[in-house]
N, C-alpha and C positions, 0 to 999 in steps of 0.2 A: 427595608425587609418586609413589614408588614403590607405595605401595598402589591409588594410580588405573590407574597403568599395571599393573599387577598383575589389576587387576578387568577392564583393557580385555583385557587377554593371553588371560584365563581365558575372557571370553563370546564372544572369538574362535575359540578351540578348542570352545568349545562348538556355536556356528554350524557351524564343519568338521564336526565331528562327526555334528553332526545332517542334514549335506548327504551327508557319506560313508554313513551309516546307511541313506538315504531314505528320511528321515522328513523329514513337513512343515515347515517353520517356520509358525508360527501367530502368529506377532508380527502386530499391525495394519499393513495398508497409507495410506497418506495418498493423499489428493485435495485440494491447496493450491490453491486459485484467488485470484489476486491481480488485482486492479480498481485501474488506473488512475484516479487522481483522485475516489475513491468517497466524494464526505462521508456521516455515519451519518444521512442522513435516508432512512429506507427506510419501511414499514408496521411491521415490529417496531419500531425505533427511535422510535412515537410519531406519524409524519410520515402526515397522515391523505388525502395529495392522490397523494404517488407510489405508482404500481403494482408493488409487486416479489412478486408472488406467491409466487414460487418460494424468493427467500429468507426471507422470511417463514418460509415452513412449514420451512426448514430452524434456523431460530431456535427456533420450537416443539419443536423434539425435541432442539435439544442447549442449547449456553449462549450467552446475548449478554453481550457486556462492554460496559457500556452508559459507560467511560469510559477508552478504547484510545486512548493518544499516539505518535507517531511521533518517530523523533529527526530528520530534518530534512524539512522542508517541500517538497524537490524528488525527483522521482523514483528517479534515480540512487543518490543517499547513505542515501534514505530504504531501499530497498531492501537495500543495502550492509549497515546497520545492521542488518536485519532478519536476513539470510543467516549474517552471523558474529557475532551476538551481543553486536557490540561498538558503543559509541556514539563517535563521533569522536574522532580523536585528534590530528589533521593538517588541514592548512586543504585538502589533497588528498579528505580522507573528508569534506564537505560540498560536495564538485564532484558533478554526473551522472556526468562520468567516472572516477571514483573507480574502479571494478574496472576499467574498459580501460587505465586508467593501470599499478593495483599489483599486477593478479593475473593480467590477460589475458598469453600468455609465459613464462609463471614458469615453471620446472620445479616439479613436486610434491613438499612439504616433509611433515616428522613431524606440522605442526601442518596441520589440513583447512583447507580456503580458506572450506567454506560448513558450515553441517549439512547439504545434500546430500550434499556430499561423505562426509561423516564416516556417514551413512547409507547410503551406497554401499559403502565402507571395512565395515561390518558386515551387510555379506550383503543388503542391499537392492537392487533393479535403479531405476534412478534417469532418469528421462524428461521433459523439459521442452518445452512448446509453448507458442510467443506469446513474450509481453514478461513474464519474471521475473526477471532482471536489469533490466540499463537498457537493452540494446538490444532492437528491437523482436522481433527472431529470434533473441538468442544471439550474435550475431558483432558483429566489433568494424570497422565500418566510417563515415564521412562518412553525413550528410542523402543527400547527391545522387552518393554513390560508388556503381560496383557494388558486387554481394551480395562479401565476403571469407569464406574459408576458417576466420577468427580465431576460434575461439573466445572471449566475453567472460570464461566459467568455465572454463578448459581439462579441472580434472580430476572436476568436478563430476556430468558426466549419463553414461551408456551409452549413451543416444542424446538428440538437441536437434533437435526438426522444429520445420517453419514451412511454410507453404501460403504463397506468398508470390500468387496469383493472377495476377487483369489486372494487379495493380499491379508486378510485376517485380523488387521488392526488399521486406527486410522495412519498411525506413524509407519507402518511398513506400505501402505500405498502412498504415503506422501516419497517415499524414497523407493519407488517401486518400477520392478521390469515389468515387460508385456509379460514374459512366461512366470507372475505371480511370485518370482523372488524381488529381494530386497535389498538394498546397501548393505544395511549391518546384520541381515542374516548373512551376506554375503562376507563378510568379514574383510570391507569392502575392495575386497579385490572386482571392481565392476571399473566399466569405461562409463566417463562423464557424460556420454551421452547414448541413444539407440536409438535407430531407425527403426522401428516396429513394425511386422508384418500383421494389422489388426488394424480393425475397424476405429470409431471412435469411443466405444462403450470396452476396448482393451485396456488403457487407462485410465485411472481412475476421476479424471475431471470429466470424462463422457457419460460416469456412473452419475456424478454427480449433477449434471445436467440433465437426464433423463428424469431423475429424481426429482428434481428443481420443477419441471414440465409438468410431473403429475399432480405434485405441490400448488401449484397455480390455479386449476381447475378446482381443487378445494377450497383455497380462500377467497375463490369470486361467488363462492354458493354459503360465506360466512355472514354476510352482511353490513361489515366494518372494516374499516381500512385496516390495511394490514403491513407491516414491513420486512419481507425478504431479503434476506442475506446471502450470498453464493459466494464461496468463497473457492477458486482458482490455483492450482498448484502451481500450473507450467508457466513461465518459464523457469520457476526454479530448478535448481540444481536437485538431480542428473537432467538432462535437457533430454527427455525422450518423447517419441511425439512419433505416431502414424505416419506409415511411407508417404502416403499420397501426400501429405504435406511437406515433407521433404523433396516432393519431387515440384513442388511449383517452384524450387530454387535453382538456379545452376549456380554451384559454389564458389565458381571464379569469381563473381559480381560481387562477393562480401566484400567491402571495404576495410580495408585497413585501420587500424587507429589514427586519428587525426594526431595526437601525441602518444607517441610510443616511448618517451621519454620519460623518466621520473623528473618533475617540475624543477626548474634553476631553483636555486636560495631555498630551497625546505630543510629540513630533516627527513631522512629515507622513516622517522618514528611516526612521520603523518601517515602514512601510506602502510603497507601490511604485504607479505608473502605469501597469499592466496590459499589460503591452508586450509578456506571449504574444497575449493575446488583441487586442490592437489592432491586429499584423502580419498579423490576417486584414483584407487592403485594402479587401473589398468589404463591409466590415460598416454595416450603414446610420448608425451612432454609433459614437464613440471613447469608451472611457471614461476618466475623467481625475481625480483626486483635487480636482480647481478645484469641479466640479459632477456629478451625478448622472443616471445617463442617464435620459432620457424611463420612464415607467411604463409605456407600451407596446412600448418594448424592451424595457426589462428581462423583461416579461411574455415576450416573446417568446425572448427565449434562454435563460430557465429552462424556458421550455415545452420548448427543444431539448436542453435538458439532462436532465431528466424522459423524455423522449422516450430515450434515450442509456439512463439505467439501466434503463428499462425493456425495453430490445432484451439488454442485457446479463444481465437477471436472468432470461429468457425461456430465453440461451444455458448458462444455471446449471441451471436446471430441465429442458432435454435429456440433460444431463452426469449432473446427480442418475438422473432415470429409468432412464437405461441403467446407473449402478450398481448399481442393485436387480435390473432386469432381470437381469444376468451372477449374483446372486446375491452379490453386493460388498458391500452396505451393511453387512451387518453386521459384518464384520471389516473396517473404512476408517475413518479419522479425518479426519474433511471439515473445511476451515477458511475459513473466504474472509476475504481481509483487504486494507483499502483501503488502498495505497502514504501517504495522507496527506488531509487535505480540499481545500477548492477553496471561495473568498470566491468568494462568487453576487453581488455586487453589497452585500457585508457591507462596512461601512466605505471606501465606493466604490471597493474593489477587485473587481477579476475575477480572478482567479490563484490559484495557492498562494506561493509565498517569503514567509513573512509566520511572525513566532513568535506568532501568534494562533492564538486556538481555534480559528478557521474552518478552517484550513489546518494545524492540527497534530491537530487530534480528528478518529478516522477509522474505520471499520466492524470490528469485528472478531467473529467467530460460529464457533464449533467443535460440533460434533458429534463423541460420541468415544462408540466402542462398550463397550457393558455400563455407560454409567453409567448412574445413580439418579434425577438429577435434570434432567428432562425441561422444555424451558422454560423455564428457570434463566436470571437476569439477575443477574449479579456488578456491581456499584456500584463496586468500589474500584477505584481507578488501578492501571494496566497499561500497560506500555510493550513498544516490539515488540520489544526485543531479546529480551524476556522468552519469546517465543515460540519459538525455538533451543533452551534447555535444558528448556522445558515437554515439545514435544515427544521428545526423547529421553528422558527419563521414561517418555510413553507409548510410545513405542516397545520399551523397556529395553533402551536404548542408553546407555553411560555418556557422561556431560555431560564434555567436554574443559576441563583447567583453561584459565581465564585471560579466561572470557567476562563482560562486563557485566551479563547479564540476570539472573534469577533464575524458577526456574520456579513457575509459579502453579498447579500440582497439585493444593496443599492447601487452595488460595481455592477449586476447583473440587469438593473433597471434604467441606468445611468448612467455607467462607464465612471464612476467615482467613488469615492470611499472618502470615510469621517474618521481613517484610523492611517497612520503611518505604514509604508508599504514596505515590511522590514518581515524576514523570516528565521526567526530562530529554529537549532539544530545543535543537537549535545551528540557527545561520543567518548564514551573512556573520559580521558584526558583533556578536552577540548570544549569549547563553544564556540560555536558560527553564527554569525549572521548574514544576508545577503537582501540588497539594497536590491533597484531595478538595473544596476550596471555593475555593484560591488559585493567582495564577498568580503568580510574582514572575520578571518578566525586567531581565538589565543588557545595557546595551551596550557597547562598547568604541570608542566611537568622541566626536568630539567635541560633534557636534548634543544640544542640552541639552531636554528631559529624559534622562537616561542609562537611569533604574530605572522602570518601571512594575510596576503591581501592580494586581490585578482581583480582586474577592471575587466570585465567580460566583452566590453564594447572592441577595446584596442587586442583582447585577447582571450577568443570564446572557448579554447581547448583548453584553459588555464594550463600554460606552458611554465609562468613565471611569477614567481611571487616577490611581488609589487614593494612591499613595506618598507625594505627599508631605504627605496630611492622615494618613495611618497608619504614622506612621515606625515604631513599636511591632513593627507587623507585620512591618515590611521588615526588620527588624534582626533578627525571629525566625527569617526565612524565609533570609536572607542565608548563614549560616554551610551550611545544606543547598548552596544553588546553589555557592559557593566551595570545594564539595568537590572540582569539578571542576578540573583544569590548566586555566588560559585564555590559556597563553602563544601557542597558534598564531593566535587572534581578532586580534593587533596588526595585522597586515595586510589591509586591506581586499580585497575583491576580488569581482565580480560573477559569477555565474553561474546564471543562470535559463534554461528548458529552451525550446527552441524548439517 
């Protein structure tokens, strides 16, 4: 302890120093874009149907981690998790409202609430727009309340914008029509998705990249590294997104689900009846764990969901351009990372809350300047808490004792790691873990099967759960997941995002 704090003392006086001197700090700045609901099927990622140009080519020049888990499946926690490095501790930290709960209010303590923070804390100017927390703007307010004052990270940013538009609040644009209504003004009688007759700056993640754009030009004239946050609505739910995006698709081509099946040997209790997505009233189908929607929906809300990242990766490659332009790329550590995945109609769910692949495996792509290796796709399991001490590594910012993750540096330097390639992932009832081939999750609850396990090699749509013809396995895999505390899981409790 005292030599940590000893190193943090020393590279603090250093920073002073180097502020009193004026002289530059040349540490890298960061540009984190984080994407709502972003499953990894992109054009890097293999996926030969969606258009994401933009990220693509940003895949090309730095590294994909072609197998990034999240610790929980809903926005809020997953986030949570992400920010402080730590994976659940409390049946509090798998709620959305997890930071409106334990950190929004706090007075500010020795220990940082986020790595933003802690990156602010060392001579960084620290700036957030959109939804990188769990609120849509930052502040800690109701669906249908006015905009509040609340900060959700009080001691986190130097400054927190939001272009809240026609739509009058952050939470009514994050659930917003082109024509300036809303879901729950709309009392949601609204269809799940909309083709929209507007430009890019008609939704509100065009606002917020405009915004992001002018942003940029100020902090290259600050003289200190700085770290940008943008945070991404679409594709979440309602899937709305400018025509002309909609039209580089023709809708036949959406593929089907690979398992349209709810999994052999589970309990229909691992799984959920879509009840984000079915609260859109005007949606032509329900869908319902009984039966599978028509192949002509389905075709049609993946079309709108495709439509969605693709508005989004269009708002990425504005964002990329003007970095270069300012003369930014090269000293900026670009990361885009997807909050969690999203069942397309995968084991006839629509959602995420699910400890399945669909909803736990999620996008993650770094770009880091002066490395080597160009195009680089890392295979081994990574989890996000991991992304907190990686980056102060590259920042050289010293890593705060006491966090979960581990940073992946020397997987990015070396293709190895000094830490077991195991990712954990909580939900309700449940912990997961997932090996580089396995997934083994328990539940805590009484609906019987309890344990399932999926060998992804012999079965990548996880059609079938494994356990209890490979007890062998479960027994190997077993003592890893029990490394966790599971006393807070006795409690059941719901909370899925609306």
């Amino acid at each position: 302890m005292f030599i940590q704090i000893s190193r943090l003392l020393s590279l603090m006086i250093f920073i002073h120093l180097l502020i009193s001197c004026g002289e530059k700090d040349n540490r890298p700045n960061v540009l984190f874009i984080a994407i709502d609901d972003l499953r990894p099927e992109l054009g890097c990622y293999g996926n030969g149907v969606i258009k994401s140009p933009n990220i693509d080519r940003l895949a090309s020049e730095g590294i994909l981690f072609r197998h990034h888990y999240v610790q929980v499946p809903t926005c809020g926690a997953s986030r949570c998790a992400l920010l402080t490095g730590r994976r659940p501790w409390s049946k509090a930290h798998v709620k959305n409202s997890v930071m409106a709960e334990l950190m929004s209010g706090q007075p500010e303590a020795d220990k940082p609430e986020t790595f933003v923070h802690h990156l602010r804390r060392n001579g960084y100017y620290t700036l957030g727009i959109g939804k990188i927390s769990h609120s849509a703007d930052g502040l800690v307010y109701g669906y249908e309340d006015p905009v509040s004052d609340q900060l959700e990270l009080p001691h986190s940013w130097d400054e927190r914008l939001f272009d809240h538009g026609k739509w009058g609040t952050g939470w009514n644009a994050f659930f917003g029509y082109a024509d300036g209504s809303n879901r729950q003004g709309m009392k949601k009688q609204v269809k799940p998705y909309e083709k929209g007759e507007v430009g890019d700056e008609g939704y509100p993640d065009g606002l917020s990249t405009k915004l992001a754009v002018q942003k940029l030009g100020e902090l290259k004239s600050k003289g200190k590294p700085f770290f940008m946050g943008v945070g991404y609505f679409k594709p979440h739910l309602p899937f709305t997104a400018p025509a002309k995006y909609w039209d580089l698709y023709d809708q036949s081509e959406m593929a089907l689900p690979p398992v349209n099946d709810i999994p052999e040997g589970i309990s229909e209790k691992s799984l959920h009846g879509s009840g984000e997505f079915n609260q859109y009233a005007l949606g032509e189908e329900k869908a319902s764990l009984d039966s599978s929607l028509s192949e002509d929906y389905i075709r049609k809300v993946k079309h709108a969901y495709a439509a969605c990242v693709s508005y989004t990766d269009a708002q990425v490659g504005i964002l990329l351009t003007e970095l270069k332009n300012l003369g930014l790329e090269e000293n900026t550590i670009v990361v885009i990372w997807g909050d969690h995945g999203w069942h397309l109609g995968d084991q006839r769910v629509w959602g995420k809350h699910t400890l399945s692949e669909y909803a736990l495996r999620s996008a993650l792509i770094m770009k880091i300047p002066g490395q080597q290796q160009r195009g680089g796709v890392i295979e081994s399991v990574v989890e996000s808490v991991d992304i907190y001490p990686t980056l102060m590594d590259l920042c050289q910012v010293d890593i705060p004792e006491g966090l979960d993750g581990q940073s992946f540096i020397n997987k990015i330097s070396a293709d190895k790691m000094v830490v077991p390639d195991v990712a954990y992932a909580y939900w309700r009832d449940g912990i997961s873990i997932r090996t580089d081939t396995f997934r083994l999750t328990k539940y805590f609850r009484e609906a019987e099967p309890t344990v399932e396990l999926y060998d992804y090699f012999s079965d990548p749509g996880e059609s079938k759960n494994l356990a209890a013809s490979r007890p062998e396995k479960v027994n190997q895999l077993m003592p890893l997941l029990n490394k966790i505390d599971h006393q807070f899981y006795l409690e059941d409790e719901t909370d899925q995002e609306n």
